[in-house]
HTML snippet that shows the backbone in 3Dmol.js (N, CA, C, O; Angstrom):
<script src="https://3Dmol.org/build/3Dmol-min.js"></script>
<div id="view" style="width:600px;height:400px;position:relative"></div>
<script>
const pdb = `
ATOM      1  N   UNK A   1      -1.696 -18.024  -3.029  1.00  0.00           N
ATOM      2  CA  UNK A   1      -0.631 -17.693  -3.960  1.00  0.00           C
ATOM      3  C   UNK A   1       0.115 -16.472  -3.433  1.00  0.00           C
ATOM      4  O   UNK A   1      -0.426 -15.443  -3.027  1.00  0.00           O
ATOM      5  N   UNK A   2       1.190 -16.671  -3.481  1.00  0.00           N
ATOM      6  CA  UNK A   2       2.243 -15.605  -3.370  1.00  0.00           C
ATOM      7  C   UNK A   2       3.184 -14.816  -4.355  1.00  0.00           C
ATOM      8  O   UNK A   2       3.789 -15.378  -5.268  1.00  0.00           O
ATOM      9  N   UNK A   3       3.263 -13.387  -4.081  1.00  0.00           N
ATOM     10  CA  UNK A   3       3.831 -12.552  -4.819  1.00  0.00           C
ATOM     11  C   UNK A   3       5.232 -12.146  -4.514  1.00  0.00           C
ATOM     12  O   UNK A   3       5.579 -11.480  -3.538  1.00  0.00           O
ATOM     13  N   UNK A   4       6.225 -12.758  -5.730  1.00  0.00           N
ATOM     14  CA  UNK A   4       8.234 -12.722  -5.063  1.00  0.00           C
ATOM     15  C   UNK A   4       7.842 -11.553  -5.848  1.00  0.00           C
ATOM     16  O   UNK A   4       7.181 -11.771  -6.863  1.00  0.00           O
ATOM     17  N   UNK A   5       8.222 -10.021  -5.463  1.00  0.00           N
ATOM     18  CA  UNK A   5       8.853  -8.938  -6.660  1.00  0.00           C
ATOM     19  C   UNK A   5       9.504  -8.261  -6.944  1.00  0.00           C
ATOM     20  O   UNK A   5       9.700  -7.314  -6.183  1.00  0.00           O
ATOM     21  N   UNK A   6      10.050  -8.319  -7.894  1.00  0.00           N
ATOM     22  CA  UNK A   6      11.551  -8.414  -7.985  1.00  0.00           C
ATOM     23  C   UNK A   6      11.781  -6.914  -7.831  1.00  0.00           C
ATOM     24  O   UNK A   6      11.030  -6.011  -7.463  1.00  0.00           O
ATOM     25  N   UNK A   7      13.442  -6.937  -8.351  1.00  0.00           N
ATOM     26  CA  UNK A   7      14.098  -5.685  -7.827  1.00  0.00           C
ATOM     27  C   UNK A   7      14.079  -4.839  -6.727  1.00  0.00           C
ATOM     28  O   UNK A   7      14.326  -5.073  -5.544  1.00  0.00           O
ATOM     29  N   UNK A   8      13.747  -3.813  -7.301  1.00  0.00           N
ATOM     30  CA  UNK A   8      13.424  -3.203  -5.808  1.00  0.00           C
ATOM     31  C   UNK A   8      11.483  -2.538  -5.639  1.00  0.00           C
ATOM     32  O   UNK A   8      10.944  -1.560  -5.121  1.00  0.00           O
ATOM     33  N   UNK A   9      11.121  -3.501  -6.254  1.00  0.00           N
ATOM     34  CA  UNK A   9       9.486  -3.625  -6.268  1.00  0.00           C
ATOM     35  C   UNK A   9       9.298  -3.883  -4.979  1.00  0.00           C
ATOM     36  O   UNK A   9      10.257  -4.224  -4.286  1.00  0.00           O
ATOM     37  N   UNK A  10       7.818  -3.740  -4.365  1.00  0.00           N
ATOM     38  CA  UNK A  10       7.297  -3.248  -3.155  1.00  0.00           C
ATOM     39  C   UNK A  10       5.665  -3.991  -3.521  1.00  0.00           C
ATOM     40  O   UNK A  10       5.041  -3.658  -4.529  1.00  0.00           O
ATOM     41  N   UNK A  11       5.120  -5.057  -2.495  1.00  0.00           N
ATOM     42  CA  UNK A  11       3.932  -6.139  -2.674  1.00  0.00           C
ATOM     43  C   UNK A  11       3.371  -5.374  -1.505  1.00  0.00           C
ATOM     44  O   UNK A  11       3.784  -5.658  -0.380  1.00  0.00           O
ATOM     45  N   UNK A  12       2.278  -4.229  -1.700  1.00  0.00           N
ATOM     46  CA  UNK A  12       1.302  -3.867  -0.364  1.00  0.00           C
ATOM     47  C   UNK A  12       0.072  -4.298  -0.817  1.00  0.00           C
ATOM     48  O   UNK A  12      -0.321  -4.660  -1.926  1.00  0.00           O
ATOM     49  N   UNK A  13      -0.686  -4.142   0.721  1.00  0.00           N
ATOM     50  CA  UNK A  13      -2.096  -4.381   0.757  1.00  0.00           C
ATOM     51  C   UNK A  13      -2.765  -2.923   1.393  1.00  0.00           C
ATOM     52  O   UNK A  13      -2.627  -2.710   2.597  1.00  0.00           O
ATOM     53  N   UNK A  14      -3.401  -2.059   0.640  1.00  0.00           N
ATOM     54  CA  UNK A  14      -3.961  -0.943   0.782  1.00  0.00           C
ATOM     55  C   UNK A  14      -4.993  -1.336   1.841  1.00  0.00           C
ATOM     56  O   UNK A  14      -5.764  -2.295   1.808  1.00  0.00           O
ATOM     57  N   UNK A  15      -4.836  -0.290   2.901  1.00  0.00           N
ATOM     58  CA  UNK A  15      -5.479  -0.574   3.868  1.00  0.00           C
ATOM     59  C   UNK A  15      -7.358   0.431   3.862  1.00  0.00           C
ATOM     60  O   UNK A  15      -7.602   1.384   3.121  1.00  0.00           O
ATOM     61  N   UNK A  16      -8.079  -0.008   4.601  1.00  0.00           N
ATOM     62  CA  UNK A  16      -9.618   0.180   4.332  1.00  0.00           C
ATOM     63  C   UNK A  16      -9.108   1.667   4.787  1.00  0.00           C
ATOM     64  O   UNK A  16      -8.185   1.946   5.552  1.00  0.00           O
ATOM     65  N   UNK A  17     -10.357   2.882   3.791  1.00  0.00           N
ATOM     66  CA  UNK A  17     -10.605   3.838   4.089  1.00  0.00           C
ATOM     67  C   UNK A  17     -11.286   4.268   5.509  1.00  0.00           C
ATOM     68  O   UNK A  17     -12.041   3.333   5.779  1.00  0.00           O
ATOM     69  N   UNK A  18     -11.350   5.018   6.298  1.00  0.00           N
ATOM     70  CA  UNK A  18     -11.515   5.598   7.422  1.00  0.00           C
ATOM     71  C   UNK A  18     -13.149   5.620   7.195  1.00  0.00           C
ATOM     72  O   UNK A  18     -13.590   5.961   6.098  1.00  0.00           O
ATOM     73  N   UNK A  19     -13.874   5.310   8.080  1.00  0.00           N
ATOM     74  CA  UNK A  19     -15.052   5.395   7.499  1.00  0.00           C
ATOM     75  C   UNK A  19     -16.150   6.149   8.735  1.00  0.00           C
ATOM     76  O   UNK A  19     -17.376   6.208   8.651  1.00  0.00           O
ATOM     77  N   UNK A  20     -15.247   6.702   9.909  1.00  0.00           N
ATOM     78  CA  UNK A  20     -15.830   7.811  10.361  1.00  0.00           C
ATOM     79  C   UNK A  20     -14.623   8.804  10.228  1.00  0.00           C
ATOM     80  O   UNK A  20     -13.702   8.411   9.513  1.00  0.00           O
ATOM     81  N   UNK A  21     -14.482  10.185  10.888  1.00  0.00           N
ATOM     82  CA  UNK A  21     -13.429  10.822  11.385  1.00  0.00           C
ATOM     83  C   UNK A  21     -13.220  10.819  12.827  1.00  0.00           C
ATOM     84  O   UNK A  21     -13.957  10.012  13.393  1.00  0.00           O
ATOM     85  N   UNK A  22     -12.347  11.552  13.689  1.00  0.00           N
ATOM     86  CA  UNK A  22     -12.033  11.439  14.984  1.00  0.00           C
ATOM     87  C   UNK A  22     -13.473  11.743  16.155  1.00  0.00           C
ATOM     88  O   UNK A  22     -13.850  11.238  17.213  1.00  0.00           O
ATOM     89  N   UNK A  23     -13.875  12.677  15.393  1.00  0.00           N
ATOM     90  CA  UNK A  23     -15.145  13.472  16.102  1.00  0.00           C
ATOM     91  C   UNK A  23     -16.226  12.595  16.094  1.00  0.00           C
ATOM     92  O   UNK A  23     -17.013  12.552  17.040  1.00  0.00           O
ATOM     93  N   UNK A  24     -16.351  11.750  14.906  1.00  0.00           N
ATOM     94  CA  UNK A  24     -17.496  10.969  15.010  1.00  0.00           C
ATOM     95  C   UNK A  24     -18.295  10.978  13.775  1.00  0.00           C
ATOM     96  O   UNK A  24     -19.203  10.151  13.694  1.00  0.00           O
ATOM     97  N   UNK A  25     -18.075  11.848  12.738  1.00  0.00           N
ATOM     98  CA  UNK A  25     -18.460  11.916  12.037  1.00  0.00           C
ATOM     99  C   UNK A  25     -18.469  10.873  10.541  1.00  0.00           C
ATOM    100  O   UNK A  25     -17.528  11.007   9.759  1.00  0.00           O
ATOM    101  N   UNK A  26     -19.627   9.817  10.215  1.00  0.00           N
ATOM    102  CA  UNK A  26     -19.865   9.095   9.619  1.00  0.00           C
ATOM    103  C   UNK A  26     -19.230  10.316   7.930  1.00  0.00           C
ATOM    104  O   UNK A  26     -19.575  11.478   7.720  1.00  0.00           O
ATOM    105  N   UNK A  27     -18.272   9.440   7.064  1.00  0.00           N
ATOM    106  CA  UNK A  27     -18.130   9.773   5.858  1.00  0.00           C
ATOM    107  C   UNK A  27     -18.812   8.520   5.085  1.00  0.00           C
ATOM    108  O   UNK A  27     -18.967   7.452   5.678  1.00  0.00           O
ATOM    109  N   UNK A  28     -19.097   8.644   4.121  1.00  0.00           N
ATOM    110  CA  UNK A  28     -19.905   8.674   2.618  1.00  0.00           C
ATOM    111  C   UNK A  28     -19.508   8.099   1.835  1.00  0.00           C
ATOM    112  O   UNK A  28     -18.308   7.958   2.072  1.00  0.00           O
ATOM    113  N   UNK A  29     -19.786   7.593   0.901  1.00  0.00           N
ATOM    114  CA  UNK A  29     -18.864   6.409  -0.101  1.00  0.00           C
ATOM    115  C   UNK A  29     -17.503   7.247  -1.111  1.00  0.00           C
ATOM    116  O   UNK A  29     -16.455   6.861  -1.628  1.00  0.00           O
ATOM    117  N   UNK A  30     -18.276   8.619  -1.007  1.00  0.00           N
ATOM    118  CA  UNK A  30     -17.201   9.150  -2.001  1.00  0.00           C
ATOM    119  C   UNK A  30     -16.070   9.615  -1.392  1.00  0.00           C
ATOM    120  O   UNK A  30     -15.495  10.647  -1.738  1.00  0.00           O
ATOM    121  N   UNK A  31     -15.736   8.922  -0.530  1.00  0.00           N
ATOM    122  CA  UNK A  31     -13.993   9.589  -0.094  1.00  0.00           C
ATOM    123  C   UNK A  31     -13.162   8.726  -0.555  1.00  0.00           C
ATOM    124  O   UNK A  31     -13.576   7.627  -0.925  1.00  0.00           O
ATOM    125  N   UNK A  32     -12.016   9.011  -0.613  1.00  0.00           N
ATOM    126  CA  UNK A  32     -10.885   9.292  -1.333  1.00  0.00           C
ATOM    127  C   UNK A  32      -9.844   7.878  -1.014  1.00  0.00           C
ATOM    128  O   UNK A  32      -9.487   7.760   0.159  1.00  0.00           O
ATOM    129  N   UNK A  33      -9.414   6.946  -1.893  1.00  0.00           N
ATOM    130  CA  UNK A  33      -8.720   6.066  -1.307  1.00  0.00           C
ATOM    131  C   UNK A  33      -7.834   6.266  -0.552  1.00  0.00           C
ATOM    132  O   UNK A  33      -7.150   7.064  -1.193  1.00  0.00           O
ATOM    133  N   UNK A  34      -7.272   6.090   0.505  1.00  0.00           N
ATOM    134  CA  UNK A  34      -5.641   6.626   1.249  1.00  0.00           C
ATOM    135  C   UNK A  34      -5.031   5.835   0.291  1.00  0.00           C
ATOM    136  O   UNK A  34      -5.285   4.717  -0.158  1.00  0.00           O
ATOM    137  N   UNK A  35      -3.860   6.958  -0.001  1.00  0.00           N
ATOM    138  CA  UNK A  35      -2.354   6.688  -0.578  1.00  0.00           C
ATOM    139  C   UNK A  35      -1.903   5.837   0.460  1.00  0.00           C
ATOM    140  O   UNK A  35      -0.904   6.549   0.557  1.00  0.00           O
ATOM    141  N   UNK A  36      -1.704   4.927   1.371  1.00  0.00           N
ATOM    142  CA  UNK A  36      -1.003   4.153   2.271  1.00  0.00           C
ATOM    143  C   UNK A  36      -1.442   2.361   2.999  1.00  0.00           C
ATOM    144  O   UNK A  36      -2.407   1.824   3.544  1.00  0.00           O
ATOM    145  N   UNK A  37      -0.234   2.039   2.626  1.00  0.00           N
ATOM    146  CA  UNK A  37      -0.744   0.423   2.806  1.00  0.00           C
ATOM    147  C   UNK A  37       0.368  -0.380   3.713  1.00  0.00           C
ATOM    148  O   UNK A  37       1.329   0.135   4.283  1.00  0.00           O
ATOM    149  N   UNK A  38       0.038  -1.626   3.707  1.00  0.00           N
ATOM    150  CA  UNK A  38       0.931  -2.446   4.622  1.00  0.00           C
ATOM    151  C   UNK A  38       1.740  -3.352   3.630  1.00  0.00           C
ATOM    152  O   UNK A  38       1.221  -4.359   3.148  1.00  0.00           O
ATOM    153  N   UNK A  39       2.886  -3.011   3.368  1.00  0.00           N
ATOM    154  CA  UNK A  39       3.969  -3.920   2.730  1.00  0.00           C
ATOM    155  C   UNK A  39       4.146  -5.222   3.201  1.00  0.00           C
ATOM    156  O   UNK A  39       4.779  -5.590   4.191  1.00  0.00           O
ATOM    157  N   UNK A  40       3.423  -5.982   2.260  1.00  0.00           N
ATOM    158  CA  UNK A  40       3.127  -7.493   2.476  1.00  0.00           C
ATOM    159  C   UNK A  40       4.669  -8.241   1.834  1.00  0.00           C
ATOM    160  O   UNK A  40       4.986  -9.371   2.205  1.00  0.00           O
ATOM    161  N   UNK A  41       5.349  -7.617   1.060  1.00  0.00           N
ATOM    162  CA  UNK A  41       6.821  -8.727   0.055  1.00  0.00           C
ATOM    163  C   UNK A  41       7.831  -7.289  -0.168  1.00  0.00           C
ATOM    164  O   UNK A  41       7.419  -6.131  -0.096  1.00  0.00           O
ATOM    165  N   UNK A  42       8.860  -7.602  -0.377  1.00  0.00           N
ATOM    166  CA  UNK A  42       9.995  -6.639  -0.665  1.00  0.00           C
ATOM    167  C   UNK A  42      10.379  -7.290  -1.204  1.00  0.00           C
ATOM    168  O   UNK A  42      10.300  -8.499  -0.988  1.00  0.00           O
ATOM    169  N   UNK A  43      11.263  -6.492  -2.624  1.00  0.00           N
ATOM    170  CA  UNK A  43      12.420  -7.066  -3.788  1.00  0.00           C
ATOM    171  C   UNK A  43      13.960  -7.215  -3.174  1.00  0.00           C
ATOM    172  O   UNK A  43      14.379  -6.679  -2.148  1.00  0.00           O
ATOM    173  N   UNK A  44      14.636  -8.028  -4.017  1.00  0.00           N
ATOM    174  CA  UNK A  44      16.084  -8.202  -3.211  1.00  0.00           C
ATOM    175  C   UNK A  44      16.927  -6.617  -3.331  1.00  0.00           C
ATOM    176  O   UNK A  44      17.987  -6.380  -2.751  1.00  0.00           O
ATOM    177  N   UNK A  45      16.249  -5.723  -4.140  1.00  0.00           N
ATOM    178  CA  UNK A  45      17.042  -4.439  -4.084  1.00  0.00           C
ATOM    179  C   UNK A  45      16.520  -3.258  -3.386  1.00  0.00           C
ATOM    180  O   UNK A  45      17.144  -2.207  -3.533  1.00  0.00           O
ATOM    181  N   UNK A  46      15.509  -3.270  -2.676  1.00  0.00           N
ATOM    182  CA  UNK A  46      14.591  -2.691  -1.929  1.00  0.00           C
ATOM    183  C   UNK A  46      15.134  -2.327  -0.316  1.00  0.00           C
ATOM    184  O   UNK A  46      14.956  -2.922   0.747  1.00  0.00           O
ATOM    185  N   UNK A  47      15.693  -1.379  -0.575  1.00  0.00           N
ATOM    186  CA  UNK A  47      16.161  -1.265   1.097  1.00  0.00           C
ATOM    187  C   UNK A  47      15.999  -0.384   1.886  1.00  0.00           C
ATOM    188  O   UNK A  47      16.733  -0.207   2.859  1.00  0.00           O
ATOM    189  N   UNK A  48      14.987   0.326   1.590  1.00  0.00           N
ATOM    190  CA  UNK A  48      14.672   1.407   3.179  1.00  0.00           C
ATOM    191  C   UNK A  48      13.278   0.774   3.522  1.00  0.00           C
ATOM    192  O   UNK A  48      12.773   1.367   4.475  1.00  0.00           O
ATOM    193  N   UNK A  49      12.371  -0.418   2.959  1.00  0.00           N
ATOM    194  CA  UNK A  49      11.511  -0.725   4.020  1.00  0.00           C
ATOM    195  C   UNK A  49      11.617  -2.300   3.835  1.00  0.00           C
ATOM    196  O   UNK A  49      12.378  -2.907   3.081  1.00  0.00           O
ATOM    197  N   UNK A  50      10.629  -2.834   4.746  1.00  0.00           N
ATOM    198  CA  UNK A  50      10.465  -4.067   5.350  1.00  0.00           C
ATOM    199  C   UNK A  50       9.165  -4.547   5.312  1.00  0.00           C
ATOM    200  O   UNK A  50       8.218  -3.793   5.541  1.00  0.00           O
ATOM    201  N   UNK A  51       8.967  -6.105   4.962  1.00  0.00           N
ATOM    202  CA  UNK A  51       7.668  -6.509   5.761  1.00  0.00           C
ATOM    203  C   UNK A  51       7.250  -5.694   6.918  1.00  0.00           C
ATOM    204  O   UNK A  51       7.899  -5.056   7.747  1.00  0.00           O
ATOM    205  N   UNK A  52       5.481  -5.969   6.678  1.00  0.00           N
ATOM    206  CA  UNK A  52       5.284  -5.240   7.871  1.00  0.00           C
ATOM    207  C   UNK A  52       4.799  -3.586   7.978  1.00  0.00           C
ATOM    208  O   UNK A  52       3.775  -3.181   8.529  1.00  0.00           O
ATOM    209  N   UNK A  53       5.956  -2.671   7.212  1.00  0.00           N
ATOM    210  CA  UNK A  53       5.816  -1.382   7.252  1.00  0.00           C
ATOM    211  C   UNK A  53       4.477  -1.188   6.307  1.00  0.00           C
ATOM    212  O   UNK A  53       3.913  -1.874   5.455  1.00  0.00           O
ATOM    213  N   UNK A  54       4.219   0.388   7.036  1.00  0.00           N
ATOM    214  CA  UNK A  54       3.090   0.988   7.007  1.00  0.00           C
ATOM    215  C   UNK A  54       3.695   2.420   5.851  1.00  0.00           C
ATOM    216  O   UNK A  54       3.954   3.542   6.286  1.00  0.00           O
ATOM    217  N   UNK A  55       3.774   2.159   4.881  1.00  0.00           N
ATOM    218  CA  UNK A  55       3.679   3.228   3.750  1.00  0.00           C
ATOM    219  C   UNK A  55       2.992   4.412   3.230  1.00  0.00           C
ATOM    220  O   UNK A  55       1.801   4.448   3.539  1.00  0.00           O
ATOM    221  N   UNK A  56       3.323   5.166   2.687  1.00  0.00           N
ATOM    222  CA  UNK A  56       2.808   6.233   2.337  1.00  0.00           C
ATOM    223  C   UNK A  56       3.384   6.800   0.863  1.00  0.00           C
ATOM    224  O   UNK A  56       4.292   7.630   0.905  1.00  0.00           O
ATOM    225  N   UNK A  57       2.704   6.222  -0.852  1.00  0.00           N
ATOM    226  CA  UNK A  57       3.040   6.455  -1.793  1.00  0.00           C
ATOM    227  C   UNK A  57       2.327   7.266  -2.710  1.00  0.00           C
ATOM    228  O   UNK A  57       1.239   7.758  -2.411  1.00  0.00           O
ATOM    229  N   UNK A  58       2.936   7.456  -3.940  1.00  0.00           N
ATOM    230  CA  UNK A  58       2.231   8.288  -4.961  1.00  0.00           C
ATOM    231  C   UNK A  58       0.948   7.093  -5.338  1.00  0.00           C
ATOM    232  O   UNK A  58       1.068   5.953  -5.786  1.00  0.00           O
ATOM    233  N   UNK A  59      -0.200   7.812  -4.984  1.00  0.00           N
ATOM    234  CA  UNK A  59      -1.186   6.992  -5.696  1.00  0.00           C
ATOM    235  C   UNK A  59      -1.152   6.395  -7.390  1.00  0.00           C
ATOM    236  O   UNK A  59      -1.315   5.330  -7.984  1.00  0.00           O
ATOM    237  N   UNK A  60      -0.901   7.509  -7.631  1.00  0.00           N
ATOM    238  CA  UNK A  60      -1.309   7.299  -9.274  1.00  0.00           C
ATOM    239  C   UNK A  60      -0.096   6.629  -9.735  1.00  0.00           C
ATOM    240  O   UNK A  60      -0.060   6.434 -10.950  1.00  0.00           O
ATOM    241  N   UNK A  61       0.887   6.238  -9.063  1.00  0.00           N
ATOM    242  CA  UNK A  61       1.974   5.207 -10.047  1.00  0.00           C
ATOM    243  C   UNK A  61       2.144   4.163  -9.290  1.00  0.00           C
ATOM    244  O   UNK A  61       3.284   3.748  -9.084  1.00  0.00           O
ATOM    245  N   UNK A  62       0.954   3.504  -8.696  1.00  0.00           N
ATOM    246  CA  UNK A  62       0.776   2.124  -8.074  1.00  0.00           C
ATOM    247  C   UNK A  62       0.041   1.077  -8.993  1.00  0.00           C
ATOM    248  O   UNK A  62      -1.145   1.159  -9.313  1.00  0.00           O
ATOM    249  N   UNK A  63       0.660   0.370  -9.261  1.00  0.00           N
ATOM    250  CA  UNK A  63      -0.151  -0.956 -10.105  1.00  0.00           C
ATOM    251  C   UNK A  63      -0.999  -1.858  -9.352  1.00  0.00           C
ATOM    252  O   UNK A  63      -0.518  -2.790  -8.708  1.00  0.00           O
ATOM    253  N   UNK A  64      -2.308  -1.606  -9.410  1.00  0.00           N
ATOM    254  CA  UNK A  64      -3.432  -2.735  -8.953  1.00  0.00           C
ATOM    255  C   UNK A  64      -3.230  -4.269  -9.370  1.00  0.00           C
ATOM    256  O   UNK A  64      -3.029  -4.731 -10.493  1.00  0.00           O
ATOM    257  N   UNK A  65      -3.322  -4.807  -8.357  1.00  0.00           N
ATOM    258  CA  UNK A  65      -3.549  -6.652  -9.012  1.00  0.00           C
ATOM    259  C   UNK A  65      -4.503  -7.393  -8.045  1.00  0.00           C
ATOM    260  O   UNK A  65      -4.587  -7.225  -6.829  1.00  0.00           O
ATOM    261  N   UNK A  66      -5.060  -8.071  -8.663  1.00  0.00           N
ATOM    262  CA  UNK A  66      -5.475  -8.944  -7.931  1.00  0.00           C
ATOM    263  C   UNK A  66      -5.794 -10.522  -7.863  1.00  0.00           C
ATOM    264  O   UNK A  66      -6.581 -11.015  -8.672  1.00  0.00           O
ATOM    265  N   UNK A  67      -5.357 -11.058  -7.180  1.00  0.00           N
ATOM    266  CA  UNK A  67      -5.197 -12.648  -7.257  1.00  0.00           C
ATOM    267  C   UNK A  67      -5.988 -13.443  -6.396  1.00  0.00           C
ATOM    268  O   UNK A  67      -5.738 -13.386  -5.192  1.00  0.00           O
ATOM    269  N   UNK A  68      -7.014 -14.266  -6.851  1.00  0.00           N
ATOM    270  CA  UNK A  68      -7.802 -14.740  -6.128  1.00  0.00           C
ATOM    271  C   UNK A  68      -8.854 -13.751  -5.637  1.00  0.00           C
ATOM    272  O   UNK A  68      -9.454 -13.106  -6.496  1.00  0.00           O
ATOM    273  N   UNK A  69      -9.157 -13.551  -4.286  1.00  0.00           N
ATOM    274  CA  UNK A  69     -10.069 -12.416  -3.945  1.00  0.00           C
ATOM    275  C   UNK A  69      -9.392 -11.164  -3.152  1.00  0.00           C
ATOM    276  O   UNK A  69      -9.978 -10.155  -2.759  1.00  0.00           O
ATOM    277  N   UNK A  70      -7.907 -11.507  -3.005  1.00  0.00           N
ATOM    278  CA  UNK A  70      -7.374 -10.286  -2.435  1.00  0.00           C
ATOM    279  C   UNK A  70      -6.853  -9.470  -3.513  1.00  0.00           C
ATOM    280  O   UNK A  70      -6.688  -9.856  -4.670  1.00  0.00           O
ATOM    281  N   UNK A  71      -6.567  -8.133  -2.982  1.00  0.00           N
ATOM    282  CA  UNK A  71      -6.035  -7.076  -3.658  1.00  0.00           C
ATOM    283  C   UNK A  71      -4.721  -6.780  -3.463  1.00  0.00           C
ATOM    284  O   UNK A  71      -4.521  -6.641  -2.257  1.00  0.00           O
ATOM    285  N   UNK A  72      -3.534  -6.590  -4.244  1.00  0.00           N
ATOM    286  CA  UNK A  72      -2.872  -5.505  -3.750  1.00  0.00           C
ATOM    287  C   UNK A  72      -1.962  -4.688  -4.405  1.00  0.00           C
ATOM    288  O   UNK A  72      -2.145  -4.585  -5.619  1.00  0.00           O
ATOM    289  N   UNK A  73      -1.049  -4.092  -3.932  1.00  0.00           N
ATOM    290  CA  UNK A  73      -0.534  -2.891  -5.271  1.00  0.00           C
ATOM    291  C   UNK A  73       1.491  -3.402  -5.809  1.00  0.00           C
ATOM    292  O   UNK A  73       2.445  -4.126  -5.524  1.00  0.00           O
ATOM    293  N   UNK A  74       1.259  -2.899  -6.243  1.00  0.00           N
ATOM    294  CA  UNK A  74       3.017  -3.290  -6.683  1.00  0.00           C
ATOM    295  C   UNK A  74       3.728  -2.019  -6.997  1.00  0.00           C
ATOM    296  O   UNK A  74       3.613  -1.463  -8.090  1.00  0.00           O
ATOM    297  N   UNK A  75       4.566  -1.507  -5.888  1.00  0.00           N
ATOM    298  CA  UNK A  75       4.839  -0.052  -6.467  1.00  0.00           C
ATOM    299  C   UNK A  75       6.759   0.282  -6.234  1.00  0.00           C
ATOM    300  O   UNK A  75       7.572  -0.193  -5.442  1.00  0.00           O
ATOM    301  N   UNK A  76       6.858   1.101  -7.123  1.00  0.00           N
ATOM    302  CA  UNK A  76       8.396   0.691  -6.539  1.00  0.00           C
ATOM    303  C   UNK A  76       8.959   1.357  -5.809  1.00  0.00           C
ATOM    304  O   UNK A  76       8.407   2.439  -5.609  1.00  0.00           O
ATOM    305  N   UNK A  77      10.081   1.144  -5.167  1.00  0.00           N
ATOM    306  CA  UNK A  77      10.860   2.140  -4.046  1.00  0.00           C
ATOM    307  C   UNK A  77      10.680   3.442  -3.925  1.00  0.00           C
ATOM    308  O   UNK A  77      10.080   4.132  -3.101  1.00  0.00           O
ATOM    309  N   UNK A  78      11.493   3.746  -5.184  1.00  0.00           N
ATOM    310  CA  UNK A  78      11.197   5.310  -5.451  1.00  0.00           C
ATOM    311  C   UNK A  78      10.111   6.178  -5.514  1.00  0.00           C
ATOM    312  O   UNK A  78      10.117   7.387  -5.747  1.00  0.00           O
ATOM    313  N   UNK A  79       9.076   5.351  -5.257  1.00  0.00           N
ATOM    314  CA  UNK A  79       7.502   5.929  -5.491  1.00  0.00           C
ATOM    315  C   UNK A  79       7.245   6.113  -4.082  1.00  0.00           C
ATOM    316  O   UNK A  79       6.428   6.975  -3.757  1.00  0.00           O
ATOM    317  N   UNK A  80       7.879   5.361  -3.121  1.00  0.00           N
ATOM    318  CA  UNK A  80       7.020   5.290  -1.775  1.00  0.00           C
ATOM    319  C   UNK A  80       7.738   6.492  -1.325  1.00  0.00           C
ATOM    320  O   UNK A  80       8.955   6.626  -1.459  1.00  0.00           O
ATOM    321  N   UNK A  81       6.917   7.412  -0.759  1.00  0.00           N
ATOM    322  CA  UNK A  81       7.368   8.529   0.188  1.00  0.00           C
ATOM    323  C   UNK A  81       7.831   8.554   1.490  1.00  0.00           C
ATOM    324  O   UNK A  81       8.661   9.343   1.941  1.00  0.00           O
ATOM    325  N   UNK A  82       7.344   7.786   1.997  1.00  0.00           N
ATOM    326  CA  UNK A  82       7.668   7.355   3.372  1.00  0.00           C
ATOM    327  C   UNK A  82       7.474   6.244   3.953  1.00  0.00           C
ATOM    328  O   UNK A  82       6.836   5.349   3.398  1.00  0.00           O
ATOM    329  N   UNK A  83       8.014   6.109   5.217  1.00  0.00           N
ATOM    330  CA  UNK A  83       7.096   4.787   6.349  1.00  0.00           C
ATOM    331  C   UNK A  83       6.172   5.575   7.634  1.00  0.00           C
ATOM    332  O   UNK A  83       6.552   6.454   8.407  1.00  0.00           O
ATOM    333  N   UNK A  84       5.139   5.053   7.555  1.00  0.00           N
ATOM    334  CA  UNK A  84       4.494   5.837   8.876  1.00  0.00           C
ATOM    335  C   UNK A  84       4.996   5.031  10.286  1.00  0.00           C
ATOM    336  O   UNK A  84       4.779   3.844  10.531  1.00  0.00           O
ATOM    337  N   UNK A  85       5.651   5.898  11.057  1.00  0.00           N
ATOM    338  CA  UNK A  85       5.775   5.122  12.444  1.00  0.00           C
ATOM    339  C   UNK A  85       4.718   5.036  13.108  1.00  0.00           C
ATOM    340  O   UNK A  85       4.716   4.454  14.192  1.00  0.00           O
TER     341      UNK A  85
END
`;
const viewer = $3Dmol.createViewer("view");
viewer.addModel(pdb, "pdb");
viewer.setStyle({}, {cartoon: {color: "spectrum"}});
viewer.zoomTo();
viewer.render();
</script>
């Protein structure tokens, strides 16, 4: 099943937490979700990102869904802070 959303709504898939650091160091269940995901759908009014892009939004005004066994968030333009190159 697929997600059209409208306006200028934004369909990501939050990507897995880091589960060592650079050094090597194994982290723990309690870290912190990353604010940043892969924009799976864009709305027809949505225009500074694209399928594809790698985001960076306000956590707390992202709407969780989930359909079937995947996850993902629905957040809107104005919420996303950036694109990570």
């Amino acid at each position: 099943m697929a997600i059209k959303p409208l306006k200028d709504r934004v369909v990501a898939k939050r990507e897995e937490a880091l589960q060592k650091t650079k050094s090597g160091l194994l982290l723990g269940e309690a870290t912190e979700k990353p604010a940043y995901a892969v924009v799976q759908a864009v709305g027809p009014e949505a225009k500074s990102v694209k399928k594809g892009d790698k985001i960076l939004f306000k956590d707390y005004s992202a709407m969780d869904v989930k359909i079937d066994k995947d996850e993902y968030l629905i957040v809107k333009e104005e919420d996303i802070l950036g694109v990570i190159a």
